[in-house]
N, C-alpha and C positions, 0 to 999 in steps of 0.2 A: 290477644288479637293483633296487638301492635307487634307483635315479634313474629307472629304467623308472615305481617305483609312486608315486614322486612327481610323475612327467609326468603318468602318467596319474591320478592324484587332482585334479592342477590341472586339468587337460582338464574333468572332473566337474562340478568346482566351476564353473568360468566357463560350461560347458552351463546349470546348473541355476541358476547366478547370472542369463545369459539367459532362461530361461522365466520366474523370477522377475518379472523388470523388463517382458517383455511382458505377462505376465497383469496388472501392475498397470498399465501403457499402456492394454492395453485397458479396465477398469475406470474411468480417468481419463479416455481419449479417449470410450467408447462412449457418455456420457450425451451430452457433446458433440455429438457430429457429428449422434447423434440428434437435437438440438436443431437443428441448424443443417441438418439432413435437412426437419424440421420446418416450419421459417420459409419452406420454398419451395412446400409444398404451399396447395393450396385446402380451401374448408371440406367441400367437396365427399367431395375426396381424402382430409380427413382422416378423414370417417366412414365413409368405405368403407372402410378399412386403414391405422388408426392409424402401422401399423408398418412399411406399404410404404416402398418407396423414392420419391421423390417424379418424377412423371414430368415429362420433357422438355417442356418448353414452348419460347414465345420468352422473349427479355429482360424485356420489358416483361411478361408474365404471372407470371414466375419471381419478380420483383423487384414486385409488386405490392402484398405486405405490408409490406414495409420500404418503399415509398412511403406509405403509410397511416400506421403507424406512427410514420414521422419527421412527417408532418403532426399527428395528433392526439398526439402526447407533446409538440408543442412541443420536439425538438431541438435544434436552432440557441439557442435562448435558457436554454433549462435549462445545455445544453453549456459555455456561455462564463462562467453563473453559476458552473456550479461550479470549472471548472477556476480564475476567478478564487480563488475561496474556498480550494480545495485549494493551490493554490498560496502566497497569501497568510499558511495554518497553514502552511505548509512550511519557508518563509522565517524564519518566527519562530521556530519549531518549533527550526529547526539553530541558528540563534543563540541561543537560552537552551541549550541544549545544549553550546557553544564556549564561551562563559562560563560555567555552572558547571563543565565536567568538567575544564578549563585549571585553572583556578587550585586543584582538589581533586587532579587528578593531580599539580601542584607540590608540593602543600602548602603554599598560599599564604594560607590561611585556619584559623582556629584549627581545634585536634581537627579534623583531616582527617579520620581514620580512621573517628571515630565519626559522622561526618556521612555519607559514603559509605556506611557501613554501615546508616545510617537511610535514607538512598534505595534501596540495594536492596534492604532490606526492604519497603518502601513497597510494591515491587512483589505482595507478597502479603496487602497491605490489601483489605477489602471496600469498592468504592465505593458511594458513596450517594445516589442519583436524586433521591430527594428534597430531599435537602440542595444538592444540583446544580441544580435547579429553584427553588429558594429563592433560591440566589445570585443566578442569572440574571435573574430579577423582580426582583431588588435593587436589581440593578445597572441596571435597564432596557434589558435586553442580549434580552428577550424575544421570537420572533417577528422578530430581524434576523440577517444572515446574520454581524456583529458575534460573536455567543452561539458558533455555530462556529467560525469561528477562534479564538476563545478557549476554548474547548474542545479542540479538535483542535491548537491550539497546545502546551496543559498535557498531553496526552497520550502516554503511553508514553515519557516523559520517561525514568526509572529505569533501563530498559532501554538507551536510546541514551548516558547518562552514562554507561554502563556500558562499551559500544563504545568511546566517545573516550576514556575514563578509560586504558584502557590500548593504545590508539592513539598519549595523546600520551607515554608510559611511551616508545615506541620511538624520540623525536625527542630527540635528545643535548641536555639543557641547556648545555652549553656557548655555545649559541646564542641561548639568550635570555638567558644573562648581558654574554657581548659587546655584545647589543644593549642592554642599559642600561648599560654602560659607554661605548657609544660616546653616552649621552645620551638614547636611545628611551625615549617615555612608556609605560606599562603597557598601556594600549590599542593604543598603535605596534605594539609588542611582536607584539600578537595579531593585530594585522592584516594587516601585513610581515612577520613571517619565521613565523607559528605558522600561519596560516591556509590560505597554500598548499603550506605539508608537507600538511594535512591533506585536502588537496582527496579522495581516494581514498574516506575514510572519510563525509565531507561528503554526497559526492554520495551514495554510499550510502543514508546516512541521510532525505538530502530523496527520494530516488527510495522508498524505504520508507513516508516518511509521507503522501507525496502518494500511493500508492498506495493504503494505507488508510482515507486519505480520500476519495477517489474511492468504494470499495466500502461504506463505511459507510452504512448505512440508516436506524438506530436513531434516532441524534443529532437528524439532519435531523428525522425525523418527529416528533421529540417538541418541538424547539425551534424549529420552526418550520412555521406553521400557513396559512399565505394559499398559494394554488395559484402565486401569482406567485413568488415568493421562495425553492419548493422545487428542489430537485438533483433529477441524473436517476434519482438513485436512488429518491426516494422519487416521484417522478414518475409511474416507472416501477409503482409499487405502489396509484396511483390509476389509473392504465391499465387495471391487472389487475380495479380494482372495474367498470369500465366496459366491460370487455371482457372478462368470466370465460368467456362459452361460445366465445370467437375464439380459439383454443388455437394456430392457425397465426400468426396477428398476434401473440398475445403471443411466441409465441416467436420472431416476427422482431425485436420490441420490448426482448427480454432480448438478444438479439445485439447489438444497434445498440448498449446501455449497456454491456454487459463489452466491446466489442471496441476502444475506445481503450488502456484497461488492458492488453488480450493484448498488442495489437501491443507498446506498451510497455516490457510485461516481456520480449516474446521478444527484442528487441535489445538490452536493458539487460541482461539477467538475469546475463551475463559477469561486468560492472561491482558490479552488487551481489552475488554470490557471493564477488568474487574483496575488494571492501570490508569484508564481513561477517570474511570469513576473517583478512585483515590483522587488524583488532578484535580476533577473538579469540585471534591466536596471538600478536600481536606485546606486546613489554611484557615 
């Protein structure tokens, strides 16, 4: 009897645990597809019935806004700007990351403890724009794309020390003592036998940041001001002053920029779940 009402309580639960997960699918997906229902109509279509489905065409009529689009965003050049940029924070991003959280996870530097514990406090500091904008004129870092990656390099630092901190907790020291006994320099150390333990966690973390960077808006807009020099993001957001009442253009315009990121995340998403997870259990 007692097993009947615990079948049937699990039964319950994973019913109700499904409706859950659809009703918030649909929530997630419906602005979506709405969006991308959207980018196929005409301006026509679109003030007849905002909310129609958008009807059959051929190719070339369907796919008419996103020909527009990618001509007047300048695509192709924004595209390769950023992904260089994004990239370039990424790279630097995960190596100030591997040096500091290596030798804090060792304790290889004085007061480990209270120094880690000032970086993950850091995470709950107010940052300060203006102070940020002060350095960057300082530095003559103003208006080049230089400012972001130095930006988006320094950023969400606390957070990823925090990942590798106890990432490298799971890699047996015994191995990096061997290796300075067979004579490896401190750097060797890091590069040969600590780097590709950590590949997992690594790639994690660059796929993380370059994904944020990718979406970030903010940065770009405010550090950089020439039409030549801006990401698609902020691109995308002088589009919108130029095209406020084209609601089907923009919205094939907002597709064109999140959909390198989707595809992206939908085959990586494994890789960083399964990175994230390592991070946080392992140690």
């Amino acid at each position: 009897m007692k097993k009947n009402k615990n079948s049937l309580t699990n039964k319950s639960f994973l019913i109700f645990s499904y409706i859950v997960l659809f009703i918030l699918a649909v929530m997630m997906l419906g602005p979506l597809l709405s969006l991308l229902n959207l980018s196929f109509k005409s301006d026509s279509e679109f003030y007849a019935d905002p909310m129609a489905i958008a009807q059959i065409k051929s190719l070339s009529e369907m796919f008419a806004n996103y020909r527009t689009a990618f001509d007047k965003l300048d695509v192709i050049s924004r595209f390769f700007r950023t992904v260089i940029i994004c990239l370039s924070a990424a790279v630097i991003h995960v190596l100030i990351i591997i040096l500091a959280g290596y030798p804090l996870s060792r304790g290889h530097i004085k007061h480990t403890n209270a120094v880690y514990t000032f970086i993950l406090a850091s995470m709950f500091f107010p940052g300060s724009l203006l102070a940020t904008i002060f350095l960057i004129e300082m530095l003559g870092l103003y208006n080049s794309p230089l400012s972001l990656v130095c930006l988006w390099s320094f950023g969400g630092i606390a957070m990823h020390i925090f990942m590798i901190f106890n990432f490298v907790k799971s890699v047996p020291k015994e191995l990096d003592e061997a290796a300075f006994i067979d004579g490896c320099s401190y750097f060797k150390v890091i590069i040969v036998i600590v780097l590709p333990l950590l590949t997992p966690i690594m790639a994690t973390i660059f796929m993380l940041k370059f994904i944020n960077c990718w979406n970030d808006f903010m940065t770009p807009y405010i550090f950089l001001v020439t039409n030549d020099l801006m990401t698609l993001s902020t691109g995308l957001f002088l589009f919108k002053g130029q095209y406020s009442n084209n609601w089907p253009l923009l919205a094939a315009s907002t597709v064109i920029v999140a959909l390198p990121m989707t595809i992206l995340y939908i085959f990586l998403q494994k890789f960083i779940i399964s990175g994230m997870t390592a991070g946080a259990l392992k140690g």
